[in-house]
N, C-alpha and C positions, 0 to 999 in steps of 0.2 A: 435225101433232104439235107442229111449234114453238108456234103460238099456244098448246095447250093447257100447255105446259111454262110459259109465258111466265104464264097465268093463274092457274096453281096459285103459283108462284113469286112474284109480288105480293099473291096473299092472304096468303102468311106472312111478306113482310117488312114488311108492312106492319100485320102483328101482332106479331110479333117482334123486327123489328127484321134488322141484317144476320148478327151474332155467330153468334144463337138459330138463325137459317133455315141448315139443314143440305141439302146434294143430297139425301143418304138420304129426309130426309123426303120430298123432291120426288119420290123414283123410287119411294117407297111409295105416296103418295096417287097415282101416276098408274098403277103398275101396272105400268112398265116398267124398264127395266137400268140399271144406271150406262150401258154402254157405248152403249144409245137416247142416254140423254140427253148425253154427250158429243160426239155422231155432230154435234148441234147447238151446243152451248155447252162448249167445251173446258175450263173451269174456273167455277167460283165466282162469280168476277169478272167474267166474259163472258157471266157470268147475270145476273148484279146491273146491269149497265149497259144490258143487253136490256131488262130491265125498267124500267129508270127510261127508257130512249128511248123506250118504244112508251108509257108514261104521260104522258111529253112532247110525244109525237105529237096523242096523243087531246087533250089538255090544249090544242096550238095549235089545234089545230079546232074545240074549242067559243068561245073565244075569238075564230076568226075569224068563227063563227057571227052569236057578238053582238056584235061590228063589223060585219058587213053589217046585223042586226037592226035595229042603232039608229044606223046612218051619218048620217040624217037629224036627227038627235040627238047631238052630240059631246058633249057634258058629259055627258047620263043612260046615253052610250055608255061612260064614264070611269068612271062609276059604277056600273052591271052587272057590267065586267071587274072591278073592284074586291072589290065584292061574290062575286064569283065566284072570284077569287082566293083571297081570305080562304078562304071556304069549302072550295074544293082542296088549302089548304094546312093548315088545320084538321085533314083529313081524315088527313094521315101523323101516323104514330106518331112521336113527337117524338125514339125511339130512331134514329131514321134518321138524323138531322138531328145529333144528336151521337156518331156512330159514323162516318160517313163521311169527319169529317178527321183520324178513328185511323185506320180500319180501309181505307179506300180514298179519299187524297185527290186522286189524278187523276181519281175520278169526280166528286168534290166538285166538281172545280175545272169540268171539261165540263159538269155539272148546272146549274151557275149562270149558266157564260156561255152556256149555253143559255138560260135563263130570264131572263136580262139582257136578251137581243137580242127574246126574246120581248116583253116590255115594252118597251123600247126601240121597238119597230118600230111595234105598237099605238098607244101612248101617246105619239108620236111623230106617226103618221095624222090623231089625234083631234084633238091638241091643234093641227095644223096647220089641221084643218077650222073648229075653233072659236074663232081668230080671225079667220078667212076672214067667220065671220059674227060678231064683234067680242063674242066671248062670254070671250075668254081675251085678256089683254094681247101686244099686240105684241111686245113688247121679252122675251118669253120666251127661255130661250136650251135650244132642244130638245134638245141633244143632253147637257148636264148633270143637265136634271130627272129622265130614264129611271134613269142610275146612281144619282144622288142618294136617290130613291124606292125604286130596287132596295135600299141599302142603309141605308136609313131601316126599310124593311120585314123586310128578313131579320135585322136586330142590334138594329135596338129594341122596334117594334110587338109583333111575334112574342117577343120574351124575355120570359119570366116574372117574371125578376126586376126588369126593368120596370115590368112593370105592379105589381107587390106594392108598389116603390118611390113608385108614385104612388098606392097607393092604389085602382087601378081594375083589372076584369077585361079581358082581355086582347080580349073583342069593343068593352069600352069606348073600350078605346086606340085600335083600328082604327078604330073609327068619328068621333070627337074628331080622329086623323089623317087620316082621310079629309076632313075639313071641312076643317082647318088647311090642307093642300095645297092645294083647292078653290078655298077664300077667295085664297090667293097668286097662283092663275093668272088668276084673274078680273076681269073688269071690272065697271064697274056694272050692267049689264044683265046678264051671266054669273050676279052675285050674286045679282041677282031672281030669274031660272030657278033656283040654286041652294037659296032659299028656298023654292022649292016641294018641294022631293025630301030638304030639312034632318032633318023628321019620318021619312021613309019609312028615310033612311043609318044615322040611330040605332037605328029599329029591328029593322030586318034583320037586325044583324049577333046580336042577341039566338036569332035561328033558329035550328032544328037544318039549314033548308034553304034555299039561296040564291033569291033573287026572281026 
């Protein structure tokens, strides 16, 4: 019963937003009592957090997926999570993202340093393995770029106003950043691999579906 609470409850905040997403709704579409769905999630908030962890769950395991996929590839490895991220993050209703440090900012605050360490730890792996074969400079300093990146991505990439301000849509920006960073960690040989996948980063991010 939980999963199915857990399902119904993501489809609507992730159309509505947190405000709009009411229990009621949740114990009409499923058929059952306030006091079922209590028996499992005691409030609101114990729903909303249910739901953003098991999307986090799912979220680290495709990620870890295409870390094992492309191990033997650490740059086009950098470049799939990337790609894949955008895409995941596209995906939420933008009302989430500005409702959560009104309406629940301990979960805000849990959501990110969750999706921090997520990055962090990935992009961390990669970039360790991809100077190991001398595709990323040495003198990187790993534990700076994960935050840096984290919050390159969450306050500029992803803000609209952003992108309006430069002129470009907001897959533009991902993608132009995506390169920017690329170019910084790379070495000369890095860059060459990089110019083969230059064409494919730009257009990808145009998709309705990640590569």
């Amino acid at each position: 019963m939980s999963e199915r609470i857990l399902e119904v409850a993501e489809t609507l905040l992730m159309r509505q937003g947190i405000r709009s997403t009411t229990l009621d709704q949740v114990v009409e579409r499923l058929g059952i009592s306030k006091k079922t769905l209590y028996d499992y999630f005691p409030s609101k908030e114990a729903l909303v957090e249910a739901v953003l962890d098991r999307f986090l769950s799912r979220i680290e395991q495709q990620i870890n997926e295409l870390h094992a996929a492309h191990a033997p590839d650490p740059l086009l490895a950098i470049i799939a999570t990337a790609n894949f991220a955008y895409h995941t993050l596209s995906s939420f209703n933008p009302l989430l993202f500005q409702e959560l440090p009104r309406l629940a900012p301990t979960l805000q605050d849990k959501l990110f340093a969750r999706i921090r360490t997520l990055i962090q730890k990935n992009l961390h792996a990669n970039l360790h393995a991809g100077i190991q074969q001398g595709l990323f400079r040495k003198d990187l300093d790993l534990d700076f770029i994960p935050v840096w990146m984290f919050y390159v991505l969450t306050q500029v990439i992803l803000n609209p106003d952003f992108a309006q301000a430069v002129g470009r849509s907001i897959p533009e920006v991902y993608a132009e950043s995506a390169l920017l960073f690329l170019h910084s960690f790379t070495t000369e040989k890095g860059r060459q691999h990089l110019a083969e996948h230059q064409n494919l980063i730009r257009q990808t991010y145009g998709r309705s579906r990640p590569i």
